[in-house]
VOGU-3710 file (C-alpha; in Angstrom, 3 decimals, decimal comma):
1> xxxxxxxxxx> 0,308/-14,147/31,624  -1,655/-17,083/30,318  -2,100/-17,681/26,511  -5,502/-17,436/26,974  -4,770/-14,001/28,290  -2,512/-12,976/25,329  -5,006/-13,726/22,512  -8,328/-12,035/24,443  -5,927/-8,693/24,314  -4,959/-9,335/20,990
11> xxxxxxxxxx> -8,337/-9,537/19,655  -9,515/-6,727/21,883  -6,529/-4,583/19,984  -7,422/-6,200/17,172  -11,361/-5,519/16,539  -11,746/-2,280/18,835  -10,389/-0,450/15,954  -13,408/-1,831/13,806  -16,121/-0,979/16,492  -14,942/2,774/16,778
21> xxxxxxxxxx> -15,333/2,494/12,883  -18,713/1,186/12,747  -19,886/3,518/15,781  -18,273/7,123/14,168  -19,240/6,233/10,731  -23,202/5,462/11,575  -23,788/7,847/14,150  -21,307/10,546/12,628  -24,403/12,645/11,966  -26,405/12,306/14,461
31> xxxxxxxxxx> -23,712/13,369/17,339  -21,250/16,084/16,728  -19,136/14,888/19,377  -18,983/11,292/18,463  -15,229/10,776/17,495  -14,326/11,413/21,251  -15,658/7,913/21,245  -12,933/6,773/18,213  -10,315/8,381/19,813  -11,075/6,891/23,693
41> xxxxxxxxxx> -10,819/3,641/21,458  -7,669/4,311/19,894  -6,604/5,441/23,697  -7,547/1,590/24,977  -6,393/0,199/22,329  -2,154/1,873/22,949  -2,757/0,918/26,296  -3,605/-2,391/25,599  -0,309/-2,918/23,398  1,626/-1,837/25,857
51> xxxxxxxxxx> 0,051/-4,125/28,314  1,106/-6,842/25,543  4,654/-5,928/24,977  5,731/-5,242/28,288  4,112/-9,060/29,660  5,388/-10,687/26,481  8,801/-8,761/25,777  9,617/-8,580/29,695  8,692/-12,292/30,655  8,396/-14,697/27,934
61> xxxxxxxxxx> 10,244/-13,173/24,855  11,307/-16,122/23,618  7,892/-17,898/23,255  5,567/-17,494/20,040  1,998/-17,538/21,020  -0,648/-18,637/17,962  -3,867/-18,982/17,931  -5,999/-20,109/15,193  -9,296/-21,750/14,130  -10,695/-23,729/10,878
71> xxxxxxxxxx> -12,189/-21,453/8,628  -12,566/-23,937/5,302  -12,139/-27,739/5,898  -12,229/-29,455/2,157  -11,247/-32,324/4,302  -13,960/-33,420/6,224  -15,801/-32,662/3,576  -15,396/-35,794/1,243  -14,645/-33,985/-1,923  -12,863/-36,247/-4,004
81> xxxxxxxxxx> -10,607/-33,201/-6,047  -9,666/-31,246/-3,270  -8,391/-32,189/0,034  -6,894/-29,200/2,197  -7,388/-27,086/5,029  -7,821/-23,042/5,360  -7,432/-21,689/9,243  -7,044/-18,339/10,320  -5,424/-16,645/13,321  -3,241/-14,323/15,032
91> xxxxxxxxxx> 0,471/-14,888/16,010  2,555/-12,743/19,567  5,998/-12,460/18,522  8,554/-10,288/19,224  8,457/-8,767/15,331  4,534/-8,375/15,859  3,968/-7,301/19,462  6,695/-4,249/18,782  4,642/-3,458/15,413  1,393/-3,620/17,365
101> xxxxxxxxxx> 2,763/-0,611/19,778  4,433/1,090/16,840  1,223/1,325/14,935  -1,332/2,210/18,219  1,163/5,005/19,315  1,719/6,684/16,154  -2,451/5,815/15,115  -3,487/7,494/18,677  -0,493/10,480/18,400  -2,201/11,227/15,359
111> xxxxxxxxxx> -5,936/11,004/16,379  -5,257/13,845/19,250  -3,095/15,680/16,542  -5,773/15,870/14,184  -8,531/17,034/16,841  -6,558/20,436/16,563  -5,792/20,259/13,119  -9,023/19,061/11,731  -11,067/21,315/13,411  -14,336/22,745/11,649
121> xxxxxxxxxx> -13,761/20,373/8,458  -17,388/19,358/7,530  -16,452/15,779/7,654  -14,931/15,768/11,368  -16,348/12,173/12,414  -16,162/10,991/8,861  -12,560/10,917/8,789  -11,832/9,937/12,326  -13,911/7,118/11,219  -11,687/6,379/8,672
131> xxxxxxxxxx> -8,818/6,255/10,889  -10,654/4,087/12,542  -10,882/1,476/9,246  -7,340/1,685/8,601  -5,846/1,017/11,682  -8,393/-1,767/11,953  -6,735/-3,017/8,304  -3,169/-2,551/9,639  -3,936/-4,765/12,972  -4,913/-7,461/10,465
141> xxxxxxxxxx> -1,533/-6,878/8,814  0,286/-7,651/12,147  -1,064/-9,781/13,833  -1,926/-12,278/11,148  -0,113/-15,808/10,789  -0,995/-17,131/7,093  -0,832/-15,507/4,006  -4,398/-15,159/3,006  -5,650/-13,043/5,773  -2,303/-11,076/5,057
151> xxxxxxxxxx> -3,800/-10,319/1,473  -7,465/-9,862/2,988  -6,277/-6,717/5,162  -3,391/-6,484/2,476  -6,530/-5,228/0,454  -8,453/-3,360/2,982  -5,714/-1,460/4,151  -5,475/-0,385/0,125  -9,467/0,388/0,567  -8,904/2,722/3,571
161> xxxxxxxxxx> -5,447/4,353/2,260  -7,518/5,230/-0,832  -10,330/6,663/1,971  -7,925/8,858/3,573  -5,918/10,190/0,530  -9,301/11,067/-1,224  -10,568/12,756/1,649  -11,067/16,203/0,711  -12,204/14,526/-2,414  -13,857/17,900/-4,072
171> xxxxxxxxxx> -10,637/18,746/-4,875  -9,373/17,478/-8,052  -5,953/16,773/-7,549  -6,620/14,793/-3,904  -9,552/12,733/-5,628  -6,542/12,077/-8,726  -4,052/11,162/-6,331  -6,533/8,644/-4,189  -6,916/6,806/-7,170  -3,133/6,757/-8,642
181> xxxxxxxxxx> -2,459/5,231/-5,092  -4,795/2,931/-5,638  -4,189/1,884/-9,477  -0,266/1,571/-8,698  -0,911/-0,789/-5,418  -3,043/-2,645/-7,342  -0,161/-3,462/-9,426  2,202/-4,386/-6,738  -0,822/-6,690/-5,638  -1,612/-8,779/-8,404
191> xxxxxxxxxx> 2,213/-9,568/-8,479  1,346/-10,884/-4,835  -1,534/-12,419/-5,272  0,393/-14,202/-8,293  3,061/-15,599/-5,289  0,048/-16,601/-3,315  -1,570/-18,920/-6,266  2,123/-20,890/-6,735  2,445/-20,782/-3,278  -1,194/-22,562/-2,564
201> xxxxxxxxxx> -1,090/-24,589/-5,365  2,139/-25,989/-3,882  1,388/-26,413/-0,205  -1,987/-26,575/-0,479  -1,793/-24,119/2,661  -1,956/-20,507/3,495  -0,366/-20,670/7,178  3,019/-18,987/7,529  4,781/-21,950/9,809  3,167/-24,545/7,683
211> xxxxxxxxxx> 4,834/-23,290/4,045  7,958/-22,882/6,088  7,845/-26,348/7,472  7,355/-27,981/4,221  10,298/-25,804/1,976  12,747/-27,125/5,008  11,756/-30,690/3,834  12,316/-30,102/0,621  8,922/-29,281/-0,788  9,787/-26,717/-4,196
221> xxxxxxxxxx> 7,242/-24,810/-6,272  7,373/-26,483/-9,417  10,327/-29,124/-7,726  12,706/-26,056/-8,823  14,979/-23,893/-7,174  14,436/-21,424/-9,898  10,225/-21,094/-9,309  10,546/-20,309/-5,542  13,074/-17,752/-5,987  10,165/-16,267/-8,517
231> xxxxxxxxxx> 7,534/-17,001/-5,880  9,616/-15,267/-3,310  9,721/-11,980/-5,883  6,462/-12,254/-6,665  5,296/-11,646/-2,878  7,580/-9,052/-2,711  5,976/-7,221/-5,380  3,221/-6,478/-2,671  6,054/-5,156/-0,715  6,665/-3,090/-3,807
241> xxxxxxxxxx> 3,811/-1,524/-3,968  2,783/-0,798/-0,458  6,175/0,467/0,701  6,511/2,463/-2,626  9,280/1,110/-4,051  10,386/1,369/-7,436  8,974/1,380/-9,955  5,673/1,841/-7,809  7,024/4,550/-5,970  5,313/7,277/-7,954
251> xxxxxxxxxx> 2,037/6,957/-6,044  3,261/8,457/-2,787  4,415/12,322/-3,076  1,228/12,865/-5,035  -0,559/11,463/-1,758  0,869/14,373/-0,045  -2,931/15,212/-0,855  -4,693/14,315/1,940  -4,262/15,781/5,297  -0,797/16,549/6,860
261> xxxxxxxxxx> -1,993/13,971/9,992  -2,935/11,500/7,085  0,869/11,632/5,870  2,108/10,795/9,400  -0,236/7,751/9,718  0,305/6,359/6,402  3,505/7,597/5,105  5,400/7,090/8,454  4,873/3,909/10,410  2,396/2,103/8,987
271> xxxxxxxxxx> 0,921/1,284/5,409  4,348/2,166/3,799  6,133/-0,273/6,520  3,695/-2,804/6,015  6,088/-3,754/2,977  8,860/-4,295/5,151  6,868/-5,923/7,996  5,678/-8,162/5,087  9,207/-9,233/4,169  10,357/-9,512/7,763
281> xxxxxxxxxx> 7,700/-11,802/8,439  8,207/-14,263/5,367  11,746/-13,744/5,202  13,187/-16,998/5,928  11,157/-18,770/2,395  13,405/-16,024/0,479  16,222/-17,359/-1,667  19,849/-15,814/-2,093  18,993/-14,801/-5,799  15,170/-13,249/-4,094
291> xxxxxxxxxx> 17,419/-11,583/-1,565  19,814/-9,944/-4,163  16,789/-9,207/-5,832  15,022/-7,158/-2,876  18,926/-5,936/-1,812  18,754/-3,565/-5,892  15,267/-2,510/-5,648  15,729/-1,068/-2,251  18,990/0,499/-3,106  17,347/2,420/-6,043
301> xxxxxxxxxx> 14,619/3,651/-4,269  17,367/4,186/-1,410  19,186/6,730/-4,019  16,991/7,974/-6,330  13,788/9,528/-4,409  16,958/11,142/-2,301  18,426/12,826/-5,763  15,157/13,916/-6,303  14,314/15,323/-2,487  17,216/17,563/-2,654
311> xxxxxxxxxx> 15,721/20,460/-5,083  11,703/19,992/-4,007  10,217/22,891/-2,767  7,057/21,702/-1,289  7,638/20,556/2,694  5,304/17,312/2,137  7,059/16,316/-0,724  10,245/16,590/0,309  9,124/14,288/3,364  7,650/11,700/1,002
321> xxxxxxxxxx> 10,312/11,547/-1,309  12,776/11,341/2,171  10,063/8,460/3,671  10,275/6,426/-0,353  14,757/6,309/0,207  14,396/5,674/4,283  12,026/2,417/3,240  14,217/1,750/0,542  16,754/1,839/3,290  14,786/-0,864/5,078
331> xxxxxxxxxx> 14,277/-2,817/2,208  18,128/-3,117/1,372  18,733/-3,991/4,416  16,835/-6,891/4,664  17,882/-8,063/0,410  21,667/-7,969/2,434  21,143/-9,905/4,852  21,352/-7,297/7,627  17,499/-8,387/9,419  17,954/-6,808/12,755
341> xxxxxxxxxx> 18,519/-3,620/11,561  16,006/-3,482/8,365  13,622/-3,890/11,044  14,946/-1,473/13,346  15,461/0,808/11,456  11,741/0,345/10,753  10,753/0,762/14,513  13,175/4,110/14,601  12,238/5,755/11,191  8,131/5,147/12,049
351> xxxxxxxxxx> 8,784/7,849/15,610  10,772/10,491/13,352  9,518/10,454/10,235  5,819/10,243/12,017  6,766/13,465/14,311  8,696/15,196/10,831  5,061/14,972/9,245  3,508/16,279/11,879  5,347/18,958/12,966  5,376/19,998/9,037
361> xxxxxxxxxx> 1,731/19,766/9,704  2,273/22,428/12,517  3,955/24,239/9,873  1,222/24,016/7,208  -1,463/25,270/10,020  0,534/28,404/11,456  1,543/29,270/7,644  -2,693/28,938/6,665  -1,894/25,881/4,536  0,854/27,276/2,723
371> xxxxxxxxxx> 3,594/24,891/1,829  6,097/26,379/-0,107  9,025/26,574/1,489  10,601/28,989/-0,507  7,393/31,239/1,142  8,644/30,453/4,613  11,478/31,208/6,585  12,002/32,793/10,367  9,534/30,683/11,789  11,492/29,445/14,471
381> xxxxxxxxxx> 10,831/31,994/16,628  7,272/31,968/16,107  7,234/28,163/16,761  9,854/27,598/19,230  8,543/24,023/19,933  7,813/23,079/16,787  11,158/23,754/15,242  13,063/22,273/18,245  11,297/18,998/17,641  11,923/19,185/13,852
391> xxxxxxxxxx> 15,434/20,328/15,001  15,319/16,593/16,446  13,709/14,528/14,181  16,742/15,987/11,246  19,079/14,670/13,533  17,341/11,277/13,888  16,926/10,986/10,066  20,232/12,461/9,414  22,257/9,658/11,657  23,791/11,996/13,768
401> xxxxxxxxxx> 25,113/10,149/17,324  23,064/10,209/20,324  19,365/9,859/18,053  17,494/6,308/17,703  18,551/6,866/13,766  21,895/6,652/14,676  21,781/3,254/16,013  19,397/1,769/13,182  20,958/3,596/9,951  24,969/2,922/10,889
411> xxxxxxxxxx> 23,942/-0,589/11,527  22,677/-0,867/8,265  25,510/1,056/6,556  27,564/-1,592/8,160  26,312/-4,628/6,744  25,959/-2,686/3,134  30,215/-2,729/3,969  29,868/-5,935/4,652  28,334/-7,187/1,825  30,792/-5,291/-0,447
421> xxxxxxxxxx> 33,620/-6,870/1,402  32,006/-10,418/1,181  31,050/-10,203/-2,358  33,015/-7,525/-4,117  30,245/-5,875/-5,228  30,437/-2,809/-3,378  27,599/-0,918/-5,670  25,328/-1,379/-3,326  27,626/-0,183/-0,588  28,501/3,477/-2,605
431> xxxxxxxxxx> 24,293/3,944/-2,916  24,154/3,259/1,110  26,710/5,684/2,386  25,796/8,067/-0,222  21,919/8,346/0,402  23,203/8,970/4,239  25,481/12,094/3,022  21,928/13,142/0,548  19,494/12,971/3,228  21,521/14,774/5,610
441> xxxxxxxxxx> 22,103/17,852/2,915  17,695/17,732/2,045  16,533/17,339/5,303  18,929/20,303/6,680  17,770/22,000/4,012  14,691/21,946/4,367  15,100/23,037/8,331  17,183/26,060/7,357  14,512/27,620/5,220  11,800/26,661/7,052
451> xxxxxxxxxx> 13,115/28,075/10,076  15,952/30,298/9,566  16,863/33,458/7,703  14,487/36,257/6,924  10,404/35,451/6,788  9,481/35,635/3,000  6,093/35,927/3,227  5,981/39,211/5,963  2,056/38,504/6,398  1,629/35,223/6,634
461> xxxxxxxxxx> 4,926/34,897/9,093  2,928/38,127/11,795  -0,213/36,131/11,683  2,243/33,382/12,370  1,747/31,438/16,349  2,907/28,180/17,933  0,553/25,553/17,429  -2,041/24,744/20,527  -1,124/21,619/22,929  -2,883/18,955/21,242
471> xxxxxxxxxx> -0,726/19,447/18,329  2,547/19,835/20,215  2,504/17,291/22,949  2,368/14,295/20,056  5,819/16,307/19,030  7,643/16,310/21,596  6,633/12,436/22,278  7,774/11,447/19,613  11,386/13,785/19,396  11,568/11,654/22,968
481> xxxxxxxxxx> 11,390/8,511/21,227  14,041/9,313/19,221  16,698/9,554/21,512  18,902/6,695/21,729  18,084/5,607/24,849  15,175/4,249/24,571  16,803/1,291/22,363  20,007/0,712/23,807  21,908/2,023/26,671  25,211/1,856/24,871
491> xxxxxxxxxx> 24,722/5,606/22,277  27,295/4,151/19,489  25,805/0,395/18,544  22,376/-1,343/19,520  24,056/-4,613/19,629  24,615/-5,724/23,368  23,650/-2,469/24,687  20,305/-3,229/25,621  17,496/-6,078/25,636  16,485/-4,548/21,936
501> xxxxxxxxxx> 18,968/-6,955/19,851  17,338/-10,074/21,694  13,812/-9,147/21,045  14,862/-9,136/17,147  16,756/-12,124/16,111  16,827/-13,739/12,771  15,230/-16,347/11,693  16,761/-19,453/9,835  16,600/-19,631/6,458  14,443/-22,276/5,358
511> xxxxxxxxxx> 15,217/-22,771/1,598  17,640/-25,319/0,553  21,312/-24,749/1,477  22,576/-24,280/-1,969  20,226/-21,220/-2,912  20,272/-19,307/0,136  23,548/-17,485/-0,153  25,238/-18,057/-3,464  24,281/-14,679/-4,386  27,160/-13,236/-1,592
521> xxxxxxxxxx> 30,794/-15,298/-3,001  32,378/-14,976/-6,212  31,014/-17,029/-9,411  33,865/-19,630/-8,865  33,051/-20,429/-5,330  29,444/-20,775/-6,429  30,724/-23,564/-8,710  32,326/-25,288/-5,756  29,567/-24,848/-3,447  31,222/-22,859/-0,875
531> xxxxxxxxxx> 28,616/-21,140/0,958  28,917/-18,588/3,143  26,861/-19,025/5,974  25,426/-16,169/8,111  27,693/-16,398/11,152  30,371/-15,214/8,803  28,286/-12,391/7,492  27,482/-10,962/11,307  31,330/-11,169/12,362  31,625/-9,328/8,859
541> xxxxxxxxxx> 29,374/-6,741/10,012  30,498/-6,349/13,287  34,041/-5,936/12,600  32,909/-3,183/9,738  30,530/-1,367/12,384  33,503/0,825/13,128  34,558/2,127/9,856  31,098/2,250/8,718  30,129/4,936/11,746  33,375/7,092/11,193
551> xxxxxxxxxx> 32,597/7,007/7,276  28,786/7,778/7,961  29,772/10,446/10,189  31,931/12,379/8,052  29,557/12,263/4,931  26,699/13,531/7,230  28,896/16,209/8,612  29,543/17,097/4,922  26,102/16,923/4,171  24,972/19,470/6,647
561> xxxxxxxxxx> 27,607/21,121/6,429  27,118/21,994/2,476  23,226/22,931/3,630  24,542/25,657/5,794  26,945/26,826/3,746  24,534/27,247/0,820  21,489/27,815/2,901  22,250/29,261/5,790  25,467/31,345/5,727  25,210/32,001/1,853
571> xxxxxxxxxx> 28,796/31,462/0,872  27,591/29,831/-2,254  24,463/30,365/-4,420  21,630/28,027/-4,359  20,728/30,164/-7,784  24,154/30,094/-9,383  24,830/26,058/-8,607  21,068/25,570/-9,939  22,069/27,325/-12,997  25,667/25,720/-13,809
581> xxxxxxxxxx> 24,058/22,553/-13,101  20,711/23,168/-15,199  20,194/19,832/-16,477  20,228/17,510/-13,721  18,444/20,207/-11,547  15,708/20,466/-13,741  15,777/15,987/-13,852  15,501/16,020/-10,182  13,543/18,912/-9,984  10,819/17,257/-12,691
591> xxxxxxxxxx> 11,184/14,150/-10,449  13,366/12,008/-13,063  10,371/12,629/-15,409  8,755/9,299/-13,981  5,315/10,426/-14,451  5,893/12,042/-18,119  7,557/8,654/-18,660  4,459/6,476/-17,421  2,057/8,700/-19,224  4,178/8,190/-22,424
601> xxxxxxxxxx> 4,458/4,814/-21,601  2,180/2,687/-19,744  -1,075/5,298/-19,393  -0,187/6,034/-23,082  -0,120/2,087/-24,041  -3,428/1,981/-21,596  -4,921/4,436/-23,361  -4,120/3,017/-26,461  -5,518/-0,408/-25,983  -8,723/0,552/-24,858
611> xxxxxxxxxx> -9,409/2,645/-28,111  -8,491/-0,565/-30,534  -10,727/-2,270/-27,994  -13,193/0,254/-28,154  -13,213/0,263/-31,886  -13,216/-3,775/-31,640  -16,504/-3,319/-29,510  -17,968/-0,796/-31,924  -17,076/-1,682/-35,386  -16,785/-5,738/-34,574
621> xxxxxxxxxx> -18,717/-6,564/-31,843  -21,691/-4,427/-31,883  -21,357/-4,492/-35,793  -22,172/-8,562/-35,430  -25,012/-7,715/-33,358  -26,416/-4,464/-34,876  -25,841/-7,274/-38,366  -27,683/-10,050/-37,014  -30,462/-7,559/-35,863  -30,757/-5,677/-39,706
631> xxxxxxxxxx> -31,273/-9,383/-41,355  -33,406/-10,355/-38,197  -35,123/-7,092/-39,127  -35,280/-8,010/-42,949  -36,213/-11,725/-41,953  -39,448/-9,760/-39,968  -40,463/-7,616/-42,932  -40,361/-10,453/-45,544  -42,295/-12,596/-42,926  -45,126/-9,884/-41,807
641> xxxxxxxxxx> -45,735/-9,381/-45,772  -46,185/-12,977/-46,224  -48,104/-12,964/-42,937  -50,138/-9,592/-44,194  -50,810/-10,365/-47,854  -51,153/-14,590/-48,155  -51,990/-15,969/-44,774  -54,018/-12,907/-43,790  -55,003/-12,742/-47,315  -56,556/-16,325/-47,647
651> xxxxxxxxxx> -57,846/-15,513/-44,334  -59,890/-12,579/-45,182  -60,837/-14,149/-48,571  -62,584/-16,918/-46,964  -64,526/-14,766/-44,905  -65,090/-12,342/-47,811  -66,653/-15,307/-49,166  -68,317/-16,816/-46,592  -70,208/-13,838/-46,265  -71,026/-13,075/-49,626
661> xxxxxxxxxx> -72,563/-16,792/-50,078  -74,433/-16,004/-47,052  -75,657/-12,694/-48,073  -77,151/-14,600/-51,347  -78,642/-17,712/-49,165  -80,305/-15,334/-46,681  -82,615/-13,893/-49,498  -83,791/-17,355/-49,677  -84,198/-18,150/-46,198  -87,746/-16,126/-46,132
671> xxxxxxxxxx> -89,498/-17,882/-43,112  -92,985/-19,319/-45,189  -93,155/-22,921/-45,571  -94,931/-22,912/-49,063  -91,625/-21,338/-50,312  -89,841/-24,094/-48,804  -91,630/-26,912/-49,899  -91,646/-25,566/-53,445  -87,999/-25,451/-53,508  -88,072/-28,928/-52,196
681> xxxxxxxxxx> -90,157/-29,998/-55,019  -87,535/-28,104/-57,682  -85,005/-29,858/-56,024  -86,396/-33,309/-56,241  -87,502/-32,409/-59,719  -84,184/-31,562/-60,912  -82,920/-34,881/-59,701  -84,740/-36,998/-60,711  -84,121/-35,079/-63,981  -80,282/-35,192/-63,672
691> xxx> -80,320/-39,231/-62,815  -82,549/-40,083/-65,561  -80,422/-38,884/-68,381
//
């Protein structure tokens, strides 16, 4: 296929999206039946990916296609200050052309889902509209090759999260969380846009390749080591944000708001990974001390959202809390060094955690919205295809051999051993293989009384039936995709088993040689300059891939294990370990007490501030002004007297006057000459009189 080819698709993937928006949202009202047309867009638009992947994956993987135009030329223009250029365009690479199917499959699984599941909401084309916008925004996202038009859909992708999450927006608590998802991104985002100013001011360029090319010559923010490592964290704070990480990460349970099909979209495979496709793409401009960076935060929000997951009751929120430590997973992976399967794991994660929202959404509809799952229970007879997916997806998420999450989350584990072994700090190793043995225990957990043991809600569980086709089909698509064979032939390791490992390769680092791994040797070696360089790392990892599985294995075993003992054959009291261990059930239970924390903190400090300013504004501010207007007042009063008593004064004097000299003249001026002439005569009489004296 000819490049030509390539980009028409990718802009027909690319803007369709928008044009189902535009269509649904305008004429929403006017035709009952018009989000048939968004979803036959959604439809082309899958098909069209596919069309993309299999030509570019199957035939020319190794080429990067780019195309691009001038969108600002301060060159040509003459200014004497500022001389650069600002182009826009798309890039078809194997990282981006996998996203692109990721992102139509789950956007279009979820589109049919919520036909069924949407049904008679008062807003039914609004909100596949809305879809519409955001999967518009996360094309943007992917496909993009500079940094700007990463931050444009960066934004819009914020917009249309904020859209979705608010939908049912007369509710108090959906319109609340809508706008903490928004305030909290916003703060991950002005850490970005922060990166993008040092970076621009720098390189005087927003295009990906271009920043690249000039750090491999040598070209430093600031000439310093030091201020790209901070312009590496700063991007990543977008990553922060969007992929929930901490401490941004509070934004997400409550966003369990919105629709169930909402939670697949956003919360699965795509806003939440478009942190991680973020620092997949730039990866290569990230330092070793950036990297270590990235490597903590994602191993706290690995270990923590899974402490809390464990004792949550409500079946979204144990699924966002489960989708915050998979990402921080992702995120780890990538801060170790282990690229292949950060992203992998990314591609995996987005089929089972997509189909673990959903079918909770199948849930949620046969239980009439409840979603307690202490209220549950026995449902898997009543939703045979439904729990045998969900059966699935726990064994995906849980690692358990044969499943895609097998492949992705052992590979991981295995360069978290890795690191350990390379650095001695095997911290970050403990949080990896521990989160494994956690999220096996909560996600088993949750399947046991969901689906097993007596119903506790007798109505609600008779009224109980298996969800209609449009809602189960996208189910059992997606428990297909998580099977291991759809990555690599070869069920124990992705690497040489299949063509996946070649379509993902890493990229060379392009930061100076002394700052991109000093973070993974000792302190002394650091002093001597002896770097480890990556092809010691991936022998590392492959030679731990062994140990790592067995050791995965046997804490997931325990892990489910423990959940059926507790849960499902009742040797041991849920009640009576909740009890002996009060304290920390009650902090993981109260979700760490992040929120109290914030609002004691932060909203608190917030809140604060704006009162001084407030007071500033009212006492200082408008007491200047409401000042300046009494003596402007005063100023007016003294003025209209003198205006009213001595100019108007004189004024009406004079005419006083004038009239009164006219009223004694007019007596005079009788009309008869002989009256005249005689007081001509006095007149002349009395002068001649006066100049004789």
């Amino acid at each position: 296929m000819s490049e030509y080819n390539y980009t028409l698709l990718a802009l027909l993937v690319f803007f369709l999206p928008l044009l189902g928006f535009l269509v649904t949202i305008l004429l929403g009202k006017k035709f009952s039946k018009i989000y048939l047309f968004e979803v036959a867009i959604i439809t082309i638009v899958l098909i069209l990916s596919i069309v993309i992947g299999f030509f570019k994956l199957g035939f020319q993987v190794d080429e990067r296609i780019i195309s691009q135009f001038t969108w600002i030329d301060l060159k040509s223009a003459g200014t004497p200050y500022t001389s650069f250029i600002i182009e826009l365009g798309i890039v078809l690479d194997n990282i981006s052309v996998i996203m692109l199917f990721v992102v139509s499959l789950v956007s279009t699984l979820v589109h049919y889902f919520s036909i069924a599941y949407m049904k008679g909401d008062p807003r039914f084309n609004r909100y596949f509209a809305y879809l519409g916008l955001f999967t518009f925004s996360m094309m943007g996202i992917v496909l993009t090759h500079n940094f700007l038009m990463m931050y444009i859909f960066w934004e819009l992708v914020g917009v249309s999260s904020y859209l979705l999450i608010g939908f049912w927006y007369e509710k108090d608590s959906a319109s609340d969380a809508a706008k903490k998802a928004f305030l909290a991104n916003r703060v991950g985002d002005l850490g970005m846009l922060a990166g993008l100013l040092i970076l621009f001011t720098t390189y005087h360029t927003f295009t990906i390749d271009n920043v690249f090319g000039q750090i491999a010559l040598g070209v430093l923010p600031f000439n310093s080591e030091f201020w790209l490592t901070i312009m590496g964290v700063l991007l990543f704070c977008g990553a922060i944000g969007k992929s929930a990480q901490l401490p941004l990460h509070v934004w997400l349970p409550d966003a369990m708001e919105g629709p169930t099909p909402v939670s697949a979209l956003i919360h699965a495979a795509t806003m939440v990974a478009a942190g991680v496709y973020l620092v997949t793409r730039i990866f290569p401009l990230f330092t070793g001390d950036a990297l270590l960076f990235i490597a903590v935060v994602g191993a706290l929000s690995a270990l923590i959202p899974a402490t809390i997951a464990l004792t949550q009751n409500d079946i979204k929120k144990v699924l966002a809390y489960s989708t915050i430590s998979q990402l921080g997973y992702m995120i780890m992976a990538l801060g170790i060094g282990s690229y292949f399967y950060g992203y992998f794991h990314l591609i995996t994660h987005a089929f089972f955690k997509a189909g673990l929202f959903l079918a909770a959404g199948s849930v949620i509809h046969a239980m009439h919205h409840e979603q307690d799952i202490q209220n549950m229970g026995g449902l898997r007879k009543k939703l045979p295809i439904t729990y045998a997916t969900f059966l699935v997806f726990c064994l995906a998420i849980s690692g358990v051999p044969l499943t895609s999450g097998f492949l992705s989350k052992d590979g991981i584990l295995a360069g978290a051993l890795a690191f350990g072994s390379l650095t001695g700090h095997y911290l970050i190793t403990v949080v990896g293989f521990t989160v494994a043995m956690l999220t096996a225990f909560y996600m088993f957990r949750l399947l046991i009384l969901t689906f097993h043991g007596k119903p506790k809600d007798k109505h609600a569980y008779d009224h109980a039936h298996e969800s209609p086709a449009l809602m189960t089909v996208p189910l059992i698509i997606l428990a297909v995709l998580s099977f291991f064979a759809f990555y690599s032939f070869n069920p124990t390791t992705a690497e040489k088993g299949w063509v996946f490992e070649k379509w993902i390769q890493t990229p060379e680092s392009v930061v100076p040689e002394s700052a991109r791994y000093s973070f993974m040797v000792p302190e002394s070696e650091i002093r001597d300059r002896k770097i480890i360089h990556s092809e010691t790392y991936t022998k590392t990892v492959h030679d731990a891939h062994i140990p790592a599985v067995i050791l995965s294995l046997l804490l997931s075993g325990f892990g489910i294990l423990v959940a059926f003992t507790i849960y499902y054959w009742k040797k041991i009291s849920a009640d009576k370990i909740a009890n002996s261990l009060k304290p920390l059930y009650k902090f993981s239970l109260n979700k760490w007490y992040f929120d109290e924390l914030y609002d004691k903190t932060f909203i608190a400090f917030t809140m604060f501030l704006s009162k001084i300013l407030n007071w500033f504004d009212a006492k200082i501010i408008d007491g200047v002004v409401n000042g300046a207007a009494s003596v402007t007042r005063g100023f007016s009063k003294i003025s209209g007297g003198f205006d009213t008593i001595v100019i108007d004064g004189f004024v009406n004097f004079s005419a006083f006057f004038s009239g009164l000299v006219g009223i004694v003249l007019r007596k005079m001026q009788t009309g008869k000459v002989q009256v005249y002439i005689v007081l001509l005569i006095f007149s002349i009489v009395i002068l001649i009189f006066y100049f004789s004296r």
